[in-house]
Backbone as a chain_set.jsonl record, in Angstrom:
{"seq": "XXXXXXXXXXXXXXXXXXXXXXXXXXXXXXXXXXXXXXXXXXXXXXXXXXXXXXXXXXXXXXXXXXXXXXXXXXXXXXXXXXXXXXXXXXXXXXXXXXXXXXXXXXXXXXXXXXXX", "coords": {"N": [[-4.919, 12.57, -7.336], [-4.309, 9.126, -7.664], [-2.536, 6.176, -8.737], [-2.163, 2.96, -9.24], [0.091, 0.227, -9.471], [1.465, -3.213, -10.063], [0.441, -4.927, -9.098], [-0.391, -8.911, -9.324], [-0.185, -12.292, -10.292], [0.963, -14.771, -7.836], [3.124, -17.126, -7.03], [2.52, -19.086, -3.735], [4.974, -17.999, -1.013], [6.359, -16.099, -3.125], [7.027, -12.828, -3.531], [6.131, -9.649, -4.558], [6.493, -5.949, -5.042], [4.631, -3.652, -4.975], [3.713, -0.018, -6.342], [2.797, 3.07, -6.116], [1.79, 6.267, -7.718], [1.135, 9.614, -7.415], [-0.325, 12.752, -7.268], [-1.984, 15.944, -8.386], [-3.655, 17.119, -5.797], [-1.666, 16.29, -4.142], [0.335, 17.175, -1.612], [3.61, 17.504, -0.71], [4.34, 16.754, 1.934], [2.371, 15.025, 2.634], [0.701, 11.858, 4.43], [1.178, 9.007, 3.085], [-0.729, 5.975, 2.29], [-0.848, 2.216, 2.611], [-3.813, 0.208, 2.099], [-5.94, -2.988, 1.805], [-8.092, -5.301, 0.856], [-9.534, -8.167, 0.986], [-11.62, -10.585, -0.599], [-14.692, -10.763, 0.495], [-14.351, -9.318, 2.902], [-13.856, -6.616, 4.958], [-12.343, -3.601, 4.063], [-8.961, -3.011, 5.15], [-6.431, -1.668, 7.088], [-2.83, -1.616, 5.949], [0.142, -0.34, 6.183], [1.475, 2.941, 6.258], [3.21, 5.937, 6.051], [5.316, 8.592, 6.712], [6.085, 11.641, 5.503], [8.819, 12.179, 6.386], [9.763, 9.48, 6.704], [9.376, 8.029, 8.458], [7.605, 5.206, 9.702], [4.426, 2.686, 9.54], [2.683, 0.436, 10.642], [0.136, -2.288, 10.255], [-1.045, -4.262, 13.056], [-1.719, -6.521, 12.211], [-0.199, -7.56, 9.824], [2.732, -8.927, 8.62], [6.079, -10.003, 9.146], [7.022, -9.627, 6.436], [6.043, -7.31, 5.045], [7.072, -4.188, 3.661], [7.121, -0.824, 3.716], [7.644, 1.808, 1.857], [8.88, 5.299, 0.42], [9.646, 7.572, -2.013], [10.245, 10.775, -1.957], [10.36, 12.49, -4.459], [9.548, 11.783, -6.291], [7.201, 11.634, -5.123], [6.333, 8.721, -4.786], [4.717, 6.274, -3.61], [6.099, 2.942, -2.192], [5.056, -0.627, -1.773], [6.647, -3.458, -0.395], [6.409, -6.724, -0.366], [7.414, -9.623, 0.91], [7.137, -13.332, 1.053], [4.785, -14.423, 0.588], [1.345, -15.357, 0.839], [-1.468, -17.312, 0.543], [-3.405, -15.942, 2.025], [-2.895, -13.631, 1.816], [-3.996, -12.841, -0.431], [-5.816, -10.346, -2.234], [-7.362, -6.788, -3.086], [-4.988, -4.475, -3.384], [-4.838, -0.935, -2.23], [-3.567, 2.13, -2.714], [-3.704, 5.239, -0.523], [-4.046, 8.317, 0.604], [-3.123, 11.242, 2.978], [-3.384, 14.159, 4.635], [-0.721, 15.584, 6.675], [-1.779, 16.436, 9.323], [-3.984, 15.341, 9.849], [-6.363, 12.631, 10.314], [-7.995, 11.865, 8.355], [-8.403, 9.816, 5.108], [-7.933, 11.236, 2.368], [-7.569, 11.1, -0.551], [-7.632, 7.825, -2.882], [-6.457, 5.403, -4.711], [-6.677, 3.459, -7.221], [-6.98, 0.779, -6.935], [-4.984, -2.343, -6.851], [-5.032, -5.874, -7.736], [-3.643, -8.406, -6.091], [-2.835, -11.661, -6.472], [-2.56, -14.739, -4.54], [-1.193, -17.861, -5.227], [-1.584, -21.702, -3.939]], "CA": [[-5.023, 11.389, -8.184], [-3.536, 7.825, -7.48], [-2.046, 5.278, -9.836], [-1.27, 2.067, -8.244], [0.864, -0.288, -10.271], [2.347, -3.907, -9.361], [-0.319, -6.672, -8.251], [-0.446, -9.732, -10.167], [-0.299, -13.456, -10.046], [2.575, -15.263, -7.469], [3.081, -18.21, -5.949], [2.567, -18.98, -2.304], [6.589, -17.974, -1.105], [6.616, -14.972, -3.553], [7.351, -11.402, -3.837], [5.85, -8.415, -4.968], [6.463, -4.556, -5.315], [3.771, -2.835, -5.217], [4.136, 1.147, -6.695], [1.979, 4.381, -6.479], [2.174, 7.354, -8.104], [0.103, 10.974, -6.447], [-0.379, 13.786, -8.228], [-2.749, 16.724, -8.137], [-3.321, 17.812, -4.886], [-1.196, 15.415, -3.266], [1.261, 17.891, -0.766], [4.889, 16.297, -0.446], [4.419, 16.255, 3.348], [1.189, 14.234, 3.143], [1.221, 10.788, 4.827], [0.869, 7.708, 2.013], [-0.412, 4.67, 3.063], [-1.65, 1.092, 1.766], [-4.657, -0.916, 2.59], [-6.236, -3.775, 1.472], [-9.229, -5.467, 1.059], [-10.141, -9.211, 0.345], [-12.517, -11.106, -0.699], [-15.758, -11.046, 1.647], [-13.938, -8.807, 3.892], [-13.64, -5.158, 4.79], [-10.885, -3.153, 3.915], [-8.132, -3.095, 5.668], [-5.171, -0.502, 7.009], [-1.459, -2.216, 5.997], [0.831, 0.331, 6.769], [1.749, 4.308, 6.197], [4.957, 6.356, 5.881], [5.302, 10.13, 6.312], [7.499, 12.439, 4.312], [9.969, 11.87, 6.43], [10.475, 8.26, 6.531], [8.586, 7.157, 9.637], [6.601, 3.999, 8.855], [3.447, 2.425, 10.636], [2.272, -1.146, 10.506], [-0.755, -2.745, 11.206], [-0.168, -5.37, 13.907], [-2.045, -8.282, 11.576], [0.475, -7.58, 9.13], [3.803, -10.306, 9.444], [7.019, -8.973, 8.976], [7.422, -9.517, 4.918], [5.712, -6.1, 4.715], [8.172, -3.154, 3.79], [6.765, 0.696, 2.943], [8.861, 2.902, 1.556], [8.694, 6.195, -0.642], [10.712, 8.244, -2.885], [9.638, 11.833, -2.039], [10.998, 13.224, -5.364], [8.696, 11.196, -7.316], [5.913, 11.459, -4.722], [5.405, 7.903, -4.952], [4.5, 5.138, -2.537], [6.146, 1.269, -2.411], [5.155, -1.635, -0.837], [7.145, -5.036, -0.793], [5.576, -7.894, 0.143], [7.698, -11.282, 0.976], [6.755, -14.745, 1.434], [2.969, -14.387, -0.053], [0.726, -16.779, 1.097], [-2.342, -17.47, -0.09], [-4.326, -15.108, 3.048], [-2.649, -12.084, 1.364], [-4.987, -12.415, -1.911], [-6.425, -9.102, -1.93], [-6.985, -5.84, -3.797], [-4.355, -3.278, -2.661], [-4.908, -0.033, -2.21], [-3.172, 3.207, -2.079], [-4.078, 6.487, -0.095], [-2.613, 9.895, 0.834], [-3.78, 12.33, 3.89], [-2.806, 15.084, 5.19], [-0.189, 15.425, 7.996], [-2.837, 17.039, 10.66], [-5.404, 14.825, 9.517], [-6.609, 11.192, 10.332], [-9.003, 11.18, 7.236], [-7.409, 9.863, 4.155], [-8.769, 12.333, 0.858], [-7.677, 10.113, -1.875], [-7.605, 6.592, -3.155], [-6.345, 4.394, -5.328], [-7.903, 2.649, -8.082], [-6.15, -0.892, -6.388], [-4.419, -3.421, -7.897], [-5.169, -7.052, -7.215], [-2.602, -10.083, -5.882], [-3.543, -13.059, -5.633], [-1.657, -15.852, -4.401], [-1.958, -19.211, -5.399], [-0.902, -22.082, -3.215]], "C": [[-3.906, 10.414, -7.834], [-3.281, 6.827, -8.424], [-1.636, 4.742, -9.158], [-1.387, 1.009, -9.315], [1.493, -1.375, -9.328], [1.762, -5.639, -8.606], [0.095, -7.712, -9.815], [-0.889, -11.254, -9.48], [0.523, -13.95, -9.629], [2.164, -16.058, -6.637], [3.49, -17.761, -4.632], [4.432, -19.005, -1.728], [6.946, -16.752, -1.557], [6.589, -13.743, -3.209], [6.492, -10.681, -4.948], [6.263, -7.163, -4.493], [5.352, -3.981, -5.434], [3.965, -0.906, -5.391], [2.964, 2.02, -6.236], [2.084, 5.718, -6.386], [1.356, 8.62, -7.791], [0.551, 11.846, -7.23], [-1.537, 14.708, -7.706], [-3.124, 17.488, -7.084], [-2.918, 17.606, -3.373], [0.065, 16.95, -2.817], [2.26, 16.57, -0.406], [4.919, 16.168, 1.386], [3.169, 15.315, 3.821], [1.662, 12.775, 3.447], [1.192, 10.098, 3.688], [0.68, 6.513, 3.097], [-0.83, 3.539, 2.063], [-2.305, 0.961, 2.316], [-5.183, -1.393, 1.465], [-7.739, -4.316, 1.332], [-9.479, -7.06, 0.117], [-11.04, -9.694, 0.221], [-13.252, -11.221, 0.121], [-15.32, -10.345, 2.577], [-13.91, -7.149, 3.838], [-12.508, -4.724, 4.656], [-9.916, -2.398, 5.124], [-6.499, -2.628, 6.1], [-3.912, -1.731, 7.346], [-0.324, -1.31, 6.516], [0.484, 1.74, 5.83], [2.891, 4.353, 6.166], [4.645, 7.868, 5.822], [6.536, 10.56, 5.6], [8.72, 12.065, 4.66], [10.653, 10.36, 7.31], [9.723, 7.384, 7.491], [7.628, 6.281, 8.906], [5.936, 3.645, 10.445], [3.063, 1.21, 9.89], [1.112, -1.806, 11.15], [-0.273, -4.015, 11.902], [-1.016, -6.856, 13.198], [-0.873, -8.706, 10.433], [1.61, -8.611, 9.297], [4.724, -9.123, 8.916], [7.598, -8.75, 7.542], [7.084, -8.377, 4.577], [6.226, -5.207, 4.774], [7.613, -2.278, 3.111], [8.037, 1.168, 3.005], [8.465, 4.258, 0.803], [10.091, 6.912, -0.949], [9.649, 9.405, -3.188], [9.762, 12.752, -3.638], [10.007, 13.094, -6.311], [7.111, 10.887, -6.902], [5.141, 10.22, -5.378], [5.717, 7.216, -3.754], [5.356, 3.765, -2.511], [6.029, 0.09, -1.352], [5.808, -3.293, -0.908], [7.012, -5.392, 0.233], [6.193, -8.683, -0.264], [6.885, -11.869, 1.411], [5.281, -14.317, 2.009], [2.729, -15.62, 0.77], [-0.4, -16.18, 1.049], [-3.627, -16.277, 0.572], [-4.017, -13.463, 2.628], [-3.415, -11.373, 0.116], [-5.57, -10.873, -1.187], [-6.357, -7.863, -2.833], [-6.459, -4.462, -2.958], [-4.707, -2.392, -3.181], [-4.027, 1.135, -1.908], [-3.863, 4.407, -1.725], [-3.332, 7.344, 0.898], [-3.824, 10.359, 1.873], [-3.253, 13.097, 4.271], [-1.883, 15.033, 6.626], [-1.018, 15.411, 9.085], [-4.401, 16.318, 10.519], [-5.516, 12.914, 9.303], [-7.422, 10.501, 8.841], [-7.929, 11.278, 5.787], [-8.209, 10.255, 2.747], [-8.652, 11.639, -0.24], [-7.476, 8.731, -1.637], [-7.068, 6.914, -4.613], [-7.032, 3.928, -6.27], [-7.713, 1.275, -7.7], [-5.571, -1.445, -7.516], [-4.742, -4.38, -7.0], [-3.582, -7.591, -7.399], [-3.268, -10.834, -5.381], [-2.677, -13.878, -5.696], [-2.008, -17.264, -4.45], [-0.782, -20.081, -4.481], [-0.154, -22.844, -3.997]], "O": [[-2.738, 10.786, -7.721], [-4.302, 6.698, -9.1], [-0.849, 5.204, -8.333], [-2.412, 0.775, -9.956], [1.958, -1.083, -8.227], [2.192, -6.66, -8.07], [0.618, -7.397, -10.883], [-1.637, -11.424, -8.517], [1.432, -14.04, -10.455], [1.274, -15.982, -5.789], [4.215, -16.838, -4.262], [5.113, -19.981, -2.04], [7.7, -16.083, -0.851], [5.848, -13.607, -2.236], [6.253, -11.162, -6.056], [6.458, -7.208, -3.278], [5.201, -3.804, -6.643], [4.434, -0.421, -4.361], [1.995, 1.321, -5.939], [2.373, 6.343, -5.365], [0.297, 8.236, -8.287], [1.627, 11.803, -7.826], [-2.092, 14.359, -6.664], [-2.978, 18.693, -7.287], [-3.239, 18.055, -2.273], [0.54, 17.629, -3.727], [2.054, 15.406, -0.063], [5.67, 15.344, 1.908], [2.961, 14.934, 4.973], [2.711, 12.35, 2.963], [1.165, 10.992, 2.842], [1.31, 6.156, 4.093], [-1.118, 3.795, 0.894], [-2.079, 1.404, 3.442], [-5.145, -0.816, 0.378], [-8.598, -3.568, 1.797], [-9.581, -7.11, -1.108], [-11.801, -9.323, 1.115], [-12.751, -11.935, 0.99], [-15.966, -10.66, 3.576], [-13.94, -6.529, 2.775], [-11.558, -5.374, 5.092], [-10.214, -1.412, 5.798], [-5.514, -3.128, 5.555], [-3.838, -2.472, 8.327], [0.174, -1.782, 7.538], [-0.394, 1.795, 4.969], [3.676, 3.406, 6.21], [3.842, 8.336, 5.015], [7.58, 10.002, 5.263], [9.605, 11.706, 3.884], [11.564, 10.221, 8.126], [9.503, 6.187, 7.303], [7.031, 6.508, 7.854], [6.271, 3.89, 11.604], [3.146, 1.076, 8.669], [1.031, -1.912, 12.373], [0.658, -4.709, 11.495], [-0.893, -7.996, 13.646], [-0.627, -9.88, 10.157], [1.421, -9.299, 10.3], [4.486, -7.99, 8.499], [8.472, -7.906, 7.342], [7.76, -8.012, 3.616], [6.221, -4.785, 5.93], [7.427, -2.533, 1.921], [9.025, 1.063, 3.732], [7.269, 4.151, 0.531], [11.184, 6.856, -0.384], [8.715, 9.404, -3.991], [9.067, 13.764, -3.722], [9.61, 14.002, -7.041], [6.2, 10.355, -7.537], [4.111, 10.213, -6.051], [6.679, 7.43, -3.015], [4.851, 3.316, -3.54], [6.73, -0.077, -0.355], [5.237, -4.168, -1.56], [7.241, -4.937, 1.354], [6.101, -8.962, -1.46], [5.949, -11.412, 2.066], [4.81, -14.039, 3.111], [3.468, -16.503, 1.204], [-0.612, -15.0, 1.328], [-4.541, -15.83, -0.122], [-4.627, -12.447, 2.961], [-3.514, -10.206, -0.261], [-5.672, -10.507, -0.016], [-5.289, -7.763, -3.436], [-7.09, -3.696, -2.229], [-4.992, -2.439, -4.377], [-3.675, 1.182, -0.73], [-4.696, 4.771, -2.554], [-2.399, 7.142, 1.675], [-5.015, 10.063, 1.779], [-2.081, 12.731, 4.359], [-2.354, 14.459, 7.607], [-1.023, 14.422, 9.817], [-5.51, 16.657, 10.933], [-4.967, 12.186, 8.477], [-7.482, 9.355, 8.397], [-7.124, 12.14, 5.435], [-9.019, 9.498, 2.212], [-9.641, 11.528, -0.964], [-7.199, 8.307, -0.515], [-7.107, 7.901, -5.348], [-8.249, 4.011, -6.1], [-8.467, 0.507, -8.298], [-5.623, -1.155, -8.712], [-4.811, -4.165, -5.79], [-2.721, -7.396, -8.257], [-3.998, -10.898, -4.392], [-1.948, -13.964, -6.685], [-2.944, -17.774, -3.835], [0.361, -19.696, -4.239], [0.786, -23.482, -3.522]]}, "num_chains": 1, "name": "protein.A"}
């Protein structure tokens, strides 16, 4: 189970945090990642992070995009600088297994949308 916490409403320029919290038969060595998904579009891999710290980035991404986690609390975070309006979208979190490309849970998302 996923709990993702943190979208909202921010001007074009802004910041967000994005949170998510794993539970159930989330394993503390499983990867976490985000993706996305906007309007009229398919969804979309933002980055990952394994247990131990390594991070992955998709290359559409810019560089305002920072994963992180806090294994203790087996949660996820993503901060997102200098929004602009192409970032609207409902984020997603999901967990997979180390040895495994397929990701087993989701997210319920949270939306951001950015206004210009």
């Amino acid at each position: 189970q996923l709990q993702a916490f943190g979208g909202g409403l921010v001007q074009a320029g802004g910041s967000l945090r994005l949170s998510c919290a794993a539970s159930g038969r989330f394993l503390s060595n499983d990867y976490m990642a985000w993706f996305r998904q906007a309007p009229g579009k398919e969804r979309e891999f933002v980055a990952s992070i394994s247990s131990g710290g390594t991070s992955d980035y998709a290359a559409s991404v810019k560089d305002g995009f920072t994963i992180s986690r806090n294994n203790a609390r087996n949660t996820v975070f993503l901060q997102v600088d200098s929004l602009t309006p192409e970032d609207t979208a409902v984020y997603y979190c999901a967990v997979r297994r180390r040895s495994s490309s397929r990701y087993y849970a989701w997210g319920q998302g949270t939306l951001v949308t950015v206004s210009s």
